[in-house]
C-alpha positions as CSV (number, residue, x, y, z in Angstrom):
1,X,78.5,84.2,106.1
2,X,82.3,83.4,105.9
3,X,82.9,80.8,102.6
4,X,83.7,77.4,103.5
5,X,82.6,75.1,106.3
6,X,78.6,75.0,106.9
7,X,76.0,76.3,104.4
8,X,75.5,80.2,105.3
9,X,78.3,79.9,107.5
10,X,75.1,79.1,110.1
11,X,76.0,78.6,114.0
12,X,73.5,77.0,115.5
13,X,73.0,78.2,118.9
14,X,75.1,81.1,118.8
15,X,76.2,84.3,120.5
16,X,77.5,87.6,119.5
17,X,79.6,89.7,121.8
18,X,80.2,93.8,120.5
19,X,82.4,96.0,122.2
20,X,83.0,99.9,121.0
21,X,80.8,98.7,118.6
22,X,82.7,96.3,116.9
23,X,82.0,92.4,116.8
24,X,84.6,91.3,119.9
25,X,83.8,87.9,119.8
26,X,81.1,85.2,117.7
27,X,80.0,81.4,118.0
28,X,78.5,79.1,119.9
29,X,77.2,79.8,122.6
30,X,78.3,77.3,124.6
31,X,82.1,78.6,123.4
32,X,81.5,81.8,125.2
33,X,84.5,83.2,126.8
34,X,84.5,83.0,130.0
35,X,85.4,86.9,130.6
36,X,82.2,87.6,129.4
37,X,80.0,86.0,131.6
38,X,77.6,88.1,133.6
39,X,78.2,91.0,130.6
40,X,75.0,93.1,129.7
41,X,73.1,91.0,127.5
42,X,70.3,90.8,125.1
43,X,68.5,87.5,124.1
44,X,67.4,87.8,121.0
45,X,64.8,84.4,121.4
46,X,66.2,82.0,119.0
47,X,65.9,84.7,115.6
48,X,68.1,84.5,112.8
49,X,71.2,86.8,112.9
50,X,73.1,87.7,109.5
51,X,75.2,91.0,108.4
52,X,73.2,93.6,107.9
53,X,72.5,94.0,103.9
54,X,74.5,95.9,101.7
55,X,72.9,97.5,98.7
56,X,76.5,97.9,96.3
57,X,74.9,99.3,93.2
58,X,71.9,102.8,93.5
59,X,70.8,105.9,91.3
60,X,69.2,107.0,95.0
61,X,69.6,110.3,94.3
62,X,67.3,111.8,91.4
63,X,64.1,114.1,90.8
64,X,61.0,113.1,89.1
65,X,60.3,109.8,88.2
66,X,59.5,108.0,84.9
67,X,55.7,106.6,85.7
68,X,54.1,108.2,82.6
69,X,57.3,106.6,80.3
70,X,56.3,102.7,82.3
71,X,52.6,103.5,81.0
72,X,53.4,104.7,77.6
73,X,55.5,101.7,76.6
74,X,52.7,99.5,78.0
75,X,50.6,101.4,75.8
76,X,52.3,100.0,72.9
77,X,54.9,103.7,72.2
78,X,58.5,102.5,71.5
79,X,61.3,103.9,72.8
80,X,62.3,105.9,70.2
81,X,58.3,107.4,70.8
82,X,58.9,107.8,74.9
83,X,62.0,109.8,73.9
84,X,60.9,111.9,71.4
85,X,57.7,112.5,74.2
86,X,61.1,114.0,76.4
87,X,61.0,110.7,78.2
88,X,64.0,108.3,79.0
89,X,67.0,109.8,80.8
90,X,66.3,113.1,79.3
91,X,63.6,113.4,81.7
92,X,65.6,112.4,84.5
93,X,68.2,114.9,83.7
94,X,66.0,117.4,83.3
95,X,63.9,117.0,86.7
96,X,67.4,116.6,88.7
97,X,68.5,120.1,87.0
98,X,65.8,121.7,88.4
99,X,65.6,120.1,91.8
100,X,67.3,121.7,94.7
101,X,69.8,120.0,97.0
102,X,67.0,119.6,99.8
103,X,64.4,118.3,97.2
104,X,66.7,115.7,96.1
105,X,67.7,114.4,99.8
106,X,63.8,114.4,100.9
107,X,63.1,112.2,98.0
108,X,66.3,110.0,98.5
109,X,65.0,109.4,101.9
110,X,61.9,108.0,101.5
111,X,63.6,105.6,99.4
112,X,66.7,105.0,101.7
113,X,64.0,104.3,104.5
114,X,62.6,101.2,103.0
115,X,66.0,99.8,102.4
116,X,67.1,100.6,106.2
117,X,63.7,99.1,106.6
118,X,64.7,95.6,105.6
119,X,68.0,95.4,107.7
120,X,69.9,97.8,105.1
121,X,72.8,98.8,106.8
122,X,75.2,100.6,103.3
123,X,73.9,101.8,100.5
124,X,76.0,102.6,97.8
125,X,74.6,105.6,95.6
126,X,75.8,107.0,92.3
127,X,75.6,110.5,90.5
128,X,74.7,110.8,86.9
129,X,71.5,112.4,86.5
130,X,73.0,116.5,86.5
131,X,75.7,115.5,83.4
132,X,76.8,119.3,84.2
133,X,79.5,120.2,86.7
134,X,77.6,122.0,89.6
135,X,74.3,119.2,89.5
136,X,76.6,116.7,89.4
137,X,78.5,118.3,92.4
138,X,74.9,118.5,93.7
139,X,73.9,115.0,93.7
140,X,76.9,113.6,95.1
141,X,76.3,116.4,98.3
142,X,72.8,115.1,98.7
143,X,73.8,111.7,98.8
144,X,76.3,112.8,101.4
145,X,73.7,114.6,103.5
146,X,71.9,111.0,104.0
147,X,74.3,110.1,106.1
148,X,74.1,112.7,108.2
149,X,70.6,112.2,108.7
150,X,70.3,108.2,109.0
151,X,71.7,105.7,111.0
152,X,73.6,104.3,107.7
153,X,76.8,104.2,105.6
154,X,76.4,105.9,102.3
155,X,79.2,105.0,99.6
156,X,79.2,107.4,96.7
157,X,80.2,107.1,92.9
158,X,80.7,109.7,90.5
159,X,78.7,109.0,87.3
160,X,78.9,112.0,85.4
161,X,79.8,109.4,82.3
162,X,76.5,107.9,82.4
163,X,74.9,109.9,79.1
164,X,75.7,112.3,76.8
165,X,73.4,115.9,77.6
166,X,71.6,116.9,74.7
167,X,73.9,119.8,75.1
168,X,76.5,117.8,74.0
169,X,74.9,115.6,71.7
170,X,77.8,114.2,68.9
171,X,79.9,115.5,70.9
172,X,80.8,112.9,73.8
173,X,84.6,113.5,74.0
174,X,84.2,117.4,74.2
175,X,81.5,116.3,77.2
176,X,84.5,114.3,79.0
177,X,86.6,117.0,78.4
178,X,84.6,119.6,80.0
179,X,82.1,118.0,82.1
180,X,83.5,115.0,83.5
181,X,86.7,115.1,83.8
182,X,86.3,118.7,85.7
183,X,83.7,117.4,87.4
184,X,85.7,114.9,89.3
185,X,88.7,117.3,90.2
186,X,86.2,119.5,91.5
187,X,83.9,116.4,93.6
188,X,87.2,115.1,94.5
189,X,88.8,118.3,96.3
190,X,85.2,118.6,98.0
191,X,85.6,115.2,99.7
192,X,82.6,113.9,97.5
193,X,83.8,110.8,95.6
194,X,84.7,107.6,96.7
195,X,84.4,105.8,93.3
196,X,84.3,106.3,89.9
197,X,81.7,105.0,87.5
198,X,80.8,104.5,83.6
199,X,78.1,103.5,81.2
200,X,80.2,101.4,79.0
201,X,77.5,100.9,76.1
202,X,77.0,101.9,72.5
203,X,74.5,104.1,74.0
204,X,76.5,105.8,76.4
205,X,81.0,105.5,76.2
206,X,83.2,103.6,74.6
207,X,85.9,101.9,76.0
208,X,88.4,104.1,74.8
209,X,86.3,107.6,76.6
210,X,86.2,105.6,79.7
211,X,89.7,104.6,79.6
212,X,90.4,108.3,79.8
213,X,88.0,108.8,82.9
214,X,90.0,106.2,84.6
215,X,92.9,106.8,83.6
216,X,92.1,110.3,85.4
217,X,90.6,108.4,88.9
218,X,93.9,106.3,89.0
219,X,95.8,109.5,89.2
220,X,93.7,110.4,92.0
221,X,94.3,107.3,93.6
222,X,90.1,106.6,93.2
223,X,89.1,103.3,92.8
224,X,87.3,102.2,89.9
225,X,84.0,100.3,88.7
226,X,81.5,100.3,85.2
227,X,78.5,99.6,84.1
228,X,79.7,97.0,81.5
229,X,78.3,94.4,78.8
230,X,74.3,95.2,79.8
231,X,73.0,95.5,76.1
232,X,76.0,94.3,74.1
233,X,79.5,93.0,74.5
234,X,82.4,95.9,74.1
235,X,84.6,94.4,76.2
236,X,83.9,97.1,79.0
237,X,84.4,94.3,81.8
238,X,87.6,93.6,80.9
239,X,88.9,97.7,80.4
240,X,87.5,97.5,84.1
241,X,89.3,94.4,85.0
242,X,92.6,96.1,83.7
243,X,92.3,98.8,86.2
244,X,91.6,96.6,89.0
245,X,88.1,98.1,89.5
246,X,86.3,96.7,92.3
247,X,83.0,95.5,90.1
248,X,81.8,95.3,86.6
249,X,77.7,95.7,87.2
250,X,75.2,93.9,85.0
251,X,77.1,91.9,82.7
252,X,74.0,89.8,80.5
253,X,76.5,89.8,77.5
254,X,79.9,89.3,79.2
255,X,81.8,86.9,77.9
256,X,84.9,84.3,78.9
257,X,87.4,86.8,78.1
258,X,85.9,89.4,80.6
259,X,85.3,86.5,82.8
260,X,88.3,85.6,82.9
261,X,89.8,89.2,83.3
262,X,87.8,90.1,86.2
263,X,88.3,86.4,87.5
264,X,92.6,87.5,87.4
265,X,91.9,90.7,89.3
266,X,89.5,89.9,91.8
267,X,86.7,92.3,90.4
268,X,83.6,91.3,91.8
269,X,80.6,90.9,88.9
270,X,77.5,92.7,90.6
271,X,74.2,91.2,89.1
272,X,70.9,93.6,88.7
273,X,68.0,91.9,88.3
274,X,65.4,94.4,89.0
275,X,67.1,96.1,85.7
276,X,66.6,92.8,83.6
277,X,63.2,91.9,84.9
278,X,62.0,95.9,84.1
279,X,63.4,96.1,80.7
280,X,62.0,92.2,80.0
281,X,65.5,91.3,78.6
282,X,66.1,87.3,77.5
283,X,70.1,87.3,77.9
284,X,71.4,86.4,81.1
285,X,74.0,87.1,82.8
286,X,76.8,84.0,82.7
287,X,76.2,82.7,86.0
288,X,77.7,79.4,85.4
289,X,80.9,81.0,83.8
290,X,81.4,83.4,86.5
291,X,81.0,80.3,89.3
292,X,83.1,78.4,87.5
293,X,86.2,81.0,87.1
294,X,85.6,81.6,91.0
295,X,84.4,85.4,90.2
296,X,82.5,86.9,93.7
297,X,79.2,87.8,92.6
298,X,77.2,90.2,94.5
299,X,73.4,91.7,93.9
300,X,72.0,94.7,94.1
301,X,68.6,96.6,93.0
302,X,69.8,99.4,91.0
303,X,67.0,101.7,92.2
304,X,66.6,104.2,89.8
305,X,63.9,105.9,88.5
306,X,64.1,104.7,84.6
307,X,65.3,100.9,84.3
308,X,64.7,99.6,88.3
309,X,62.4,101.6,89.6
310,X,63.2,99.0,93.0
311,X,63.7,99.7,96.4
312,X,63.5,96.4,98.1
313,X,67.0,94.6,98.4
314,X,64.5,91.7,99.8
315,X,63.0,90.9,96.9
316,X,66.1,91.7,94.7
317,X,67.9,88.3,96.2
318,X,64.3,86.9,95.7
319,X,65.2,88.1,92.1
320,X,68.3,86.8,91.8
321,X,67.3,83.5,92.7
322,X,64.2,83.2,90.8
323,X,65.3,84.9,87.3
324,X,68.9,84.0,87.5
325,X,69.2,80.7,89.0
326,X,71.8,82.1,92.0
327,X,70.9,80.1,95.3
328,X,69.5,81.4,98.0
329,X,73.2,81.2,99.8
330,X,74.6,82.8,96.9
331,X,71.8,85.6,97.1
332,X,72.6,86.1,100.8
333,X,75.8,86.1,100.3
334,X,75.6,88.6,97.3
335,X,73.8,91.1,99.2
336,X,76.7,90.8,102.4
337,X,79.8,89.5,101.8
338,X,80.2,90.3,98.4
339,X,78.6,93.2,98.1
340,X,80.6,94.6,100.8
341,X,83.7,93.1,98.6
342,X,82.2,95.4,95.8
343,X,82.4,98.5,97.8
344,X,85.8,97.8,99.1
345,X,84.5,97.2,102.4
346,X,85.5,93.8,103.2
347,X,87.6,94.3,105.9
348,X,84.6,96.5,107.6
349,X,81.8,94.5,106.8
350,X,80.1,92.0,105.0
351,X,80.4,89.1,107.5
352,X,80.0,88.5,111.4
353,X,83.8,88.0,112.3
354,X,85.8,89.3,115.4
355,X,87.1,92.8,114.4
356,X,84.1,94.0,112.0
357,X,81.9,96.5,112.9
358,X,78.6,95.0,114.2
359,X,76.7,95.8,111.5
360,X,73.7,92.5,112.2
361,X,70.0,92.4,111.0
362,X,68.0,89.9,113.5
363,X,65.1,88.1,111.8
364,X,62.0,86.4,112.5
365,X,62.6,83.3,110.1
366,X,63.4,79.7,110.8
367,X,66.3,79.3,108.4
368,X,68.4,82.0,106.3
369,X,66.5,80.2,103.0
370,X,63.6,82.1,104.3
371,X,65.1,86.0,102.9
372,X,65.3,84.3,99.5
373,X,62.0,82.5,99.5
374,X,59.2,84.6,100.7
375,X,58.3,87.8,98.2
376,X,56.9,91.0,99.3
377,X,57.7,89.9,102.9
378,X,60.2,91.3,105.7
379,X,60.4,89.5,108.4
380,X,63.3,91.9,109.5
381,X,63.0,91.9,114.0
382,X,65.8,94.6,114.7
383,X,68.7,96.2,112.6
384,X,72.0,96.5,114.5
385,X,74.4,99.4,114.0
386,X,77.2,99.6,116.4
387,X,76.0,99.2,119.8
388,X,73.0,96.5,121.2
389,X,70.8,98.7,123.1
């Protein structure tokens, strides 16, 4: 999956060597040091082999779930009715509140399992559903705990600015002030946070109360990303951009300006379509733009109980291909390289290169066409983390 050269990056005939479980040497076969002849091997009978995937952009980590509110607005209630009804991200918020730690990791695992299931090897996962100081803290622990209890790399994000609490309803910069912005010292001392997050929307902050969040991460020395420009255009992508942040996520109204921004800095644009196809939006995302300005573009499913109720990064770069016109190298390469740029894990992972981490998903398919193609399929043989067994 490196850029250039042969579509995919494909080696026909190839072979992997991993040492200390780290790639030591890949390509053909026939190129195979000569040192390691005779090695341990495994043949893997002519299977695909690609990076593991790389899920950049979760809400793993929540209690309840929003089935009642997906039958109501089939039923014909608005939104306006599902919320007055305590649905929405109300109900989220509320069900996380009253979840314990435990609860909330036993949830997140059945989810996490079908992702690790389909050759998932990171999974990035965001807070946002406590909006008070200790859930918040809460979340972010339980999505820590995964880790501990999978063979997997969990990237977190602190999302207390994700919604205002009814709590503090009219009242968004007193929320900052005494949710979020203490929220982070105190995930931050804990070891907790690896990014920091926003919902950049006239629904949740403006750019101005998310300047102040980052603003507050750059102090830290925290890198940076948003949700930006998913129901209108208010220039988030470009605030983000600013600040370097590693993505801008969703982006159906983003526009050259923020292209061109993000373009400038290297910030990789993170497309959702499980979100768009859920919601039923009409406005996509400016593919051709953000090819055109040379933007990395990376996919992801969002999984979250409200707006992407998805857990299958599979048929996400199915998604991507079919609702957004990406192709099915793009797709791949969105849910590997790129999304591994988006975590700010290039240098880790992402592709198979000497000096990575052999982090490889083997598959039963012909051609790497295949992962796009086929929906509600895995045709995953064997997930590689580390060592070949």
């Amino acid at each position: 999956m490196e850029p250039g050269g042969a579509p995919y990056g494909l080696v026909e005939d190839a072979a992997i060597a991993v040492a200390d479980g780290k790639i030591a040497w890949a390509g053909p076969r026939t190129e195979l040091p000569a040192s390691l002849n005779g090695v341990p091997h495994v043949d893997f009978g002519g299977r695909l082999a690609t990076p593991a995937l790389i899920d950049c952009h979760t809400h793993l980590v929540f209690g309840g779930n929003r089935a009642r509110e997906f039958e109501m607005r089939l039923e014909g209630a608005s939104y306006e009715e599902v919320a007055r009804a305590g649905g929405g991200i109300v109900s989220t918020v509320t069900a996380t509140r009253a979840t314990d730690e435990d609860a909330l990791v036993e949830g997140a695992l059945k989810r996490l399992d079908v992702l690790i299931g389909e050759g998932v090897s990171t999974v990035e996962v965001k807070s946002g559903y406590g909006l008070t100081v200790e859930d918040e803290l809460k979340m972010l622990r339980a999505a820590r705990k995964l880790a501990t209890l999978r063979p997997v790399r969990i990237k977190t994000s602190y999302l207390a600015a994700h919604a205002v609490p009814a709590e503090y309803r009219g009242k968004a910069d007193a929320y900052i002030d005494e949710v979020v912005l203490p929220g982070l010292e105190a995930a931050h001392a804990e070891g907790l946070v690896d990014a920091v997050d926003g919902f950049c929307e006239g629904i949740a902050f403006s750019t101005a109360q998310i300047a102040r969040v980052f603003d507050r991460a750059r102090q830290m020395g925290l890198p940076v990303k948003l949700h930006a420009e998913q129901l209108s255009n208010l220039g988030g992508a470009k605030l983000a951009a600013s600040y370097k942040a590693l993505s801008a996520d969703h982006l159906e109204y983003l526009d050259e300006d923020g292209v061109a921004a993000m373009a400038e800095a290297g910030t990789v644009a993170v497309l959702l379509p499980g979100a768009f196809y859920t919601l039923r939006e009409t406005q996509h995302p400016p593919l051709p733009l953000l090819r055109s300005k040379g933007v990395p573009i990376a996919v992801a499913t969002d999984c979250n109980p409200g707006s992407s109720p998805l857990a299958s990064l599979l048929l996400t770069i199915n998604m991507a291909c079919t609702l957004f016109r990406m192709t099915p190298e793009e797709a791949l390469a969105g849910a590997t390289r790129e999304a591994a740029r988006a975590l700010g894990l290039a240098a880790e992972t992402g592709t198979i290169e000497t000096g990575k981490r052999a982090e490889i998903a083997i598959w039963d398919v012909e051609h790497p066409a295949e992962l796009a193609y086929r929906i509600g399929f895995n045709p995953l043989h064997r997930r590689i983390m580390g060592e070949i067994e």
